[in-house]
C-alpha positions in Angstrom: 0.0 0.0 0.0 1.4 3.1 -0.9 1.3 6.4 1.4 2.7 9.2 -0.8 -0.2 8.1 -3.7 -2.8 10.8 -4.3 -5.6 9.4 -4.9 -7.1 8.0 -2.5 -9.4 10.6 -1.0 -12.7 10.8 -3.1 -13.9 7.9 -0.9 -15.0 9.1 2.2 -16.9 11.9 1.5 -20.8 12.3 0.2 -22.3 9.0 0.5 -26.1 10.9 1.3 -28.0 9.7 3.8 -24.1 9.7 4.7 -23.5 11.2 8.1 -22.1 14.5 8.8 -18.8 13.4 10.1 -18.4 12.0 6.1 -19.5 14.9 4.9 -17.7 17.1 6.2 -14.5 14.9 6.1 -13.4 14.5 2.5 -11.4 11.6 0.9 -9.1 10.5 3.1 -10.0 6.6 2.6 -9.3 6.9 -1.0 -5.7 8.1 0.1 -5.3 4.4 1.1 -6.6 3.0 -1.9 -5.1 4.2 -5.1 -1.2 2.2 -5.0 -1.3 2.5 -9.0 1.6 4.9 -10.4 0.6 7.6 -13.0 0.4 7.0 -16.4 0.3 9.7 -18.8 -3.0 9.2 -20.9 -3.2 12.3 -23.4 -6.3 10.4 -25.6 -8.9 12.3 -23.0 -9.3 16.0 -23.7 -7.3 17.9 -21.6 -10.0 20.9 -21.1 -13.3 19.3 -21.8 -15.0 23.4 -21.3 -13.8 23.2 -25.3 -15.8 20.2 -25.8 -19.6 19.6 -26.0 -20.4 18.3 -22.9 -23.7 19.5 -23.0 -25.3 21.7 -20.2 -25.8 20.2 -16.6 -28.9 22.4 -16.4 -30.6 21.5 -19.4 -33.4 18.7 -18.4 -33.1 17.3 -21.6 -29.4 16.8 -21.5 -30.1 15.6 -17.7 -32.3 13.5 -18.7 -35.1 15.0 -16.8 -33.6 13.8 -13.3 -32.3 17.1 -11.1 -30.0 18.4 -11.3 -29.6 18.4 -7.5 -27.0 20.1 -5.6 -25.3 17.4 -3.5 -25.4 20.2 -0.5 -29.0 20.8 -1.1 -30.7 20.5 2.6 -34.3 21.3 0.9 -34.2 17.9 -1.1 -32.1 14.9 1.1 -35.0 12.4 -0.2 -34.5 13.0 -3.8 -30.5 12.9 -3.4 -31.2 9.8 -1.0 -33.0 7.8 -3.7 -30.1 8.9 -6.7 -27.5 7.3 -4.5 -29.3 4.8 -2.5 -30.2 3.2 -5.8 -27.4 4.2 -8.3 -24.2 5.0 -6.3 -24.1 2.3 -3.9 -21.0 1.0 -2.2 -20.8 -2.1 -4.5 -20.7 0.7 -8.0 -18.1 2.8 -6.3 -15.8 -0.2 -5.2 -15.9 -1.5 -8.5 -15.5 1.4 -10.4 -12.4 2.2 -8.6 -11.2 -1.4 -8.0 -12.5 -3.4 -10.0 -15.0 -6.5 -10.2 -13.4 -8.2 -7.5 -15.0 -6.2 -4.8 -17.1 -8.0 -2.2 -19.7 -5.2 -1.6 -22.5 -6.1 -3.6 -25.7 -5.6 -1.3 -27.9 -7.2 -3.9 -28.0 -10.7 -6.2 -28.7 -8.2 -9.0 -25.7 -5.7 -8.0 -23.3 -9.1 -8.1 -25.0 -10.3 -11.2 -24.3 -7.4 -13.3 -20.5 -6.3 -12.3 -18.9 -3.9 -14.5 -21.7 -4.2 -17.0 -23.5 -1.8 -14.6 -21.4 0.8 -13.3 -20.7 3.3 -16.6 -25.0 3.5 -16.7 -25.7 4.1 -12.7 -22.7 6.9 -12.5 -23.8 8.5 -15.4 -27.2 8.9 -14.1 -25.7 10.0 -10.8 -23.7 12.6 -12.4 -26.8 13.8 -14.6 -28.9 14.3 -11.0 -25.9 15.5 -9.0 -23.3 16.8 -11.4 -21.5 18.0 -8.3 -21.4 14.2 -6.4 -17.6 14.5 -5.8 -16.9 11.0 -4.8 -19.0 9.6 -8.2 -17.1 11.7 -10.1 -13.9 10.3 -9.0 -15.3 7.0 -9.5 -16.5 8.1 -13.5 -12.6 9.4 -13.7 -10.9 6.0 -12.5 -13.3 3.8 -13.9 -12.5 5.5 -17.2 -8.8 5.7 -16.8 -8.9 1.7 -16.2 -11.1 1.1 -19.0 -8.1 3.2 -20.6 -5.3 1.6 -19.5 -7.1 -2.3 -20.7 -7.5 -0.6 -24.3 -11.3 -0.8 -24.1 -12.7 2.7 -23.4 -12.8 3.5 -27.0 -14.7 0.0 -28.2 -17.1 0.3 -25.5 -18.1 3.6 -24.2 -21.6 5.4 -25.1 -21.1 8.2 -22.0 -19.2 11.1 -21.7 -15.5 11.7 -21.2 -14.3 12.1 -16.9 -13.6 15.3 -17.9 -16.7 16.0 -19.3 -18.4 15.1 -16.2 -16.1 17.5 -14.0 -16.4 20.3 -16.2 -20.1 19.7 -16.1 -19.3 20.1 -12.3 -17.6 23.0 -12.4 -20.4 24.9 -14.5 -23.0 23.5 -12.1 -21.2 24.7 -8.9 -18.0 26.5 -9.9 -17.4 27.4 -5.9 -17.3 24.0 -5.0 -13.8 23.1 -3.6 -14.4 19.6 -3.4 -15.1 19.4 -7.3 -11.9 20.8 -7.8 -10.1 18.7 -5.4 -11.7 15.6 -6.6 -10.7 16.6 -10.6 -7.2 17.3 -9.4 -6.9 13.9 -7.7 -8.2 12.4 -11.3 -5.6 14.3 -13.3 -2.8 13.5 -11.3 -3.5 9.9 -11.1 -4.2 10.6 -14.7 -0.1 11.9 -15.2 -0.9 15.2 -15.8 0.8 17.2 -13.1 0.5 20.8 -14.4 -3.4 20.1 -14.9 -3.4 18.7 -11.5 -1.8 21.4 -9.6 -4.3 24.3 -11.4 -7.1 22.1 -9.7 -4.9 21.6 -6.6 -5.0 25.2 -6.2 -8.6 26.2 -7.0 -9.5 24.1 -4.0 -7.6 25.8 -1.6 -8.9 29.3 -2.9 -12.3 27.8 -2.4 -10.8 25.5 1.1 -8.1 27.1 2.7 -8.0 25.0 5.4 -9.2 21.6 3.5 -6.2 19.5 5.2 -6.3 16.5 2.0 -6.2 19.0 -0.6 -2.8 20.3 1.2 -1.9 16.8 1.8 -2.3 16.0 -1.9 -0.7 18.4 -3.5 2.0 18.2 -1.6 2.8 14.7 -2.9 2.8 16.4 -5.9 5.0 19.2 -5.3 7.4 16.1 -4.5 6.7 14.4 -7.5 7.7 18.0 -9.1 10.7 18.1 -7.0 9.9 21.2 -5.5 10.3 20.1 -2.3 10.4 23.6 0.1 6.5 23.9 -1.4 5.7 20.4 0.1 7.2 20.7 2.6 5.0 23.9 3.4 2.0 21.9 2.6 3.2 18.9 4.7 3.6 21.3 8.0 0.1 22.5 7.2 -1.4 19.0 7.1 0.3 17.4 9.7 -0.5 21.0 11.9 -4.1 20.0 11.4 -3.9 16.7 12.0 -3.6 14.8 9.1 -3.4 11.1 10.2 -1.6 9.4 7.0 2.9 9.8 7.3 3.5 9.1 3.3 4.1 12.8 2.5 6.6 12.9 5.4 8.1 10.0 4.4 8.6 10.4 0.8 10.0 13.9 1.9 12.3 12.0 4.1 13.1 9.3 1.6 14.6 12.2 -0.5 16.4 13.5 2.2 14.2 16.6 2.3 12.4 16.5 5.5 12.5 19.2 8.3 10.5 19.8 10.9 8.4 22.6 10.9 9.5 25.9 12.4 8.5 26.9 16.0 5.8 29.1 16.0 7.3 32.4 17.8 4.8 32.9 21.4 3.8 36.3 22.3 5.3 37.6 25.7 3.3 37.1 28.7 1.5 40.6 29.7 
């Protein structure tokens, strides 16, 4: 299992009738998932806002379902059911790890494996463009298809991308879109792309501790090593419970603690 791999954090975030520790926690289980290295992939559009990806507000492009905000309080039944029935454990495990995952809740989930998951996430993305952890499972699904040679052969659905831009238009002050699309691309090999995205989630989330955490692995993948180191002392300050940023940073010899913090005099 590898530490110092980004892309691990989708996971433990949004799952709607979810509780509010998840929710307001994002990704770290994914951190301790993802133990693939990146492979460069240029056959997906870089910038998909150049593409027709149609309009996430236009019902027929939506196919009449939503779109709901995923932070919508007005509406947690009609999220509920979207996931409940379409993004359940057993379509994200697979999507994201294949069809050897044990969490099927139903015969019917277990009977259709893969054959299932491209339909239910893109009818989760269509209701809640902005569903974070589906569109990380739509990204690696994808980018697995990809790397087997079979997107291309198979696929009827839009391009990841398409479905994070789609995102982006739908709630473009949503960090954890942002956050979740950087995670893709640099899984994805596409470190510049990543570390735009890395960086329009901290405008949006300061203080989001995985976003630091992430792009810090890739400032050491970029070898600039005084910015993750920055982003390291920020995670760890907040209590960020995984030590693979630290240790790839110590690995390289590039390690320091982080400097006191000067107290004011006493009065």
């Amino acid at each position: 299992m590898v530490a110092d791999d980004p892309g691990a954090m989708v996971r433990g975030e949004f799952s709607l009738n979810v509780s509010i520790f998840v929710m307001k926690h994002p990704r770290i289980i994914i951190i301790l998932m993802m133990s693939i290295v990146a492979i460069p992939l240029p056959a997906m559009a870089q910038d998909a806002r150049a593409t027709n990806c149609g309009d996430p507000y236009d019902s027929a492009d939506s196919g009449g379902i939503g779109p709901y905000n995923l932070y919508d309080q007005s509406i947690p039944e009609k999220i509920d059911i979207v996931v409940r029935l379409h993004f359940t454990p057993y379509m994200e495990e697979v999507a994201v790890n294949g069809s050897t995952s044990r969490k099927a809740v139903t015969v019917e989930e277990r009977g259709g494996g893969e054959s299932r998951v491209a339909a239910n996430l893109d009818y989760t993305l269509r209701a809640i463009p902005n569903h974070a952890r589906a569109l990380y499972a739509m990204g690696m699904f994808q980018l697995r298809l990809r790397e087997q040679s079979m997107l291309e052969a198979t696929w009827e659905y839009k391009t990841a991308e398409c479905y994070f831009e789609r995102a982006i238009m739908f709630t473009p002050d949503d960090g954890q879109v942002y956050l979740a699309y950087a995670m893709f691309r640099h899984k994805q090999g596409q470190p510049e792309l990543a570390l735009k995205n890395y960086q329009e989630a901290l405008q949006i989330m300061p203080d989001a501790v995985d976003a630091h955490y992430s792009v810090g692995l890739l400032y050491v993948q970029m070898k600039e090593f005084e910015l993750a180191r920055k982003h390291a002392w920020k995670a760890y300050e907040m209590g960020y419970p995984l030590p693979g940023l630290r240790n790839a940073l110590q690995r390289r010899g590039e390690w320091q603690p982080a400097p006191a913090v000067p107290q004011d005099p006493a009065p």
